[in-house]
C-alpha positions as CSV (number, residue, x, y, z in Angstrom):
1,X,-14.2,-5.8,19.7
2,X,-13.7,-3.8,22.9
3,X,-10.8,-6.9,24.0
4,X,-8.9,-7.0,20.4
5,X,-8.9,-2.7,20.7
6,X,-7.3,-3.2,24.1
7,X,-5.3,-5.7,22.8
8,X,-4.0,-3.7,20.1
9,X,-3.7,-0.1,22.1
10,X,-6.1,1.5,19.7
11,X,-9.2,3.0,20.4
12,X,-12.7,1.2,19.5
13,X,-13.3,4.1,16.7
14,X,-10.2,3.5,15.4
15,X,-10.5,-0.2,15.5
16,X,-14.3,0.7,13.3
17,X,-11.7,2.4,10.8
18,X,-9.8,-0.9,10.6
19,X,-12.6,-2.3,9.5
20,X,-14.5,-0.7,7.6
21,X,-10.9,-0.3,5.2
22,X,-10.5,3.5,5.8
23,X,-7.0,4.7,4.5
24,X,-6.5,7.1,6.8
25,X,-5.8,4.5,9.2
26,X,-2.1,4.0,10.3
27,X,0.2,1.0,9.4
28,X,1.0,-0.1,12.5
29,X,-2.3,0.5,13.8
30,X,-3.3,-2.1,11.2
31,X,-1.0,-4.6,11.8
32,X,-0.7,-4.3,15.7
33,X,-4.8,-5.1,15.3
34,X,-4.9,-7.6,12.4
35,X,-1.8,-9.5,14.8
36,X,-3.9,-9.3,17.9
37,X,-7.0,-10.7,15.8
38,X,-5.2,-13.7,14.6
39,X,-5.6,-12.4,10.9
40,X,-1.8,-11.6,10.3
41,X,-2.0,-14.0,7.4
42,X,-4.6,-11.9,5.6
43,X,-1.6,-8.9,5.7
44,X,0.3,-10.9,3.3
45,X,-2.4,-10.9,0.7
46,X,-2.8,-7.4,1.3
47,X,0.5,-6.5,0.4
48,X,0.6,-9.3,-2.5
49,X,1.5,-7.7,-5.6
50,X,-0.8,-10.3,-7.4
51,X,-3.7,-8.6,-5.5
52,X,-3.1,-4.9,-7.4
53,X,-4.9,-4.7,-10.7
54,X,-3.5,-1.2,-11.1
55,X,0.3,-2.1,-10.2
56,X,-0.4,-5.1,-12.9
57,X,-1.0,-2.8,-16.0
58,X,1.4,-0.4,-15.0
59,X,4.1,-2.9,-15.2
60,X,2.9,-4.4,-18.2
61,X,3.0,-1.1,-20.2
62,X,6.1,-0.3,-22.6
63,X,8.6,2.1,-21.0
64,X,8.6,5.4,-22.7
65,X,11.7,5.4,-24.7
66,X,14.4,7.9,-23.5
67,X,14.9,11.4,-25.6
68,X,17.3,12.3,-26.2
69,X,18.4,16.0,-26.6
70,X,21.6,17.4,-25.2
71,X,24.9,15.2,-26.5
72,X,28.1,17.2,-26.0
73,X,26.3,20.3,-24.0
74,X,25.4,21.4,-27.2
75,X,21.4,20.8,-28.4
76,X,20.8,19.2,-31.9
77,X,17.2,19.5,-32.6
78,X,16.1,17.5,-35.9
């Protein structure tokens, strides 16, 4: 652990961080360690959108259809 943190110019705590998935932890902090790891593959699946259940039924949802209000300047209300 102590030779990837050097590696990777983070600290050992922050390197805990890494792994234990905290989101405070930077980007590049992430990626710099991941790189130095040999686990740069494993960002690619991170970032996958297949990999974000939320994302998914977000997209799959209907827009919300537009309202219109204003045509003119002038408001027409039903």
């Amino acid at each position: 652990m102590a030779i990837v943190a050097e590696r990777a110019s983070v600290s050992k705590p922050t390197l805990i961080r890494i792994e234990r998935g905290d989101p405070g932890v930077a980007a590049g902090q992430l990626c710099q360690s991941s790189f130095c790891a040999w686990m740069i593959d494993r960002l690619a699946d991170l970032a996958d959108a297949r990999n974000d259940p939320v994302g998914l039924q977000l997209e799959r949802r209907e827009p919300p259809e537009r309202i219109r209000g204003r045509e003119g300047g002038a408001w027409k209300g039903k």
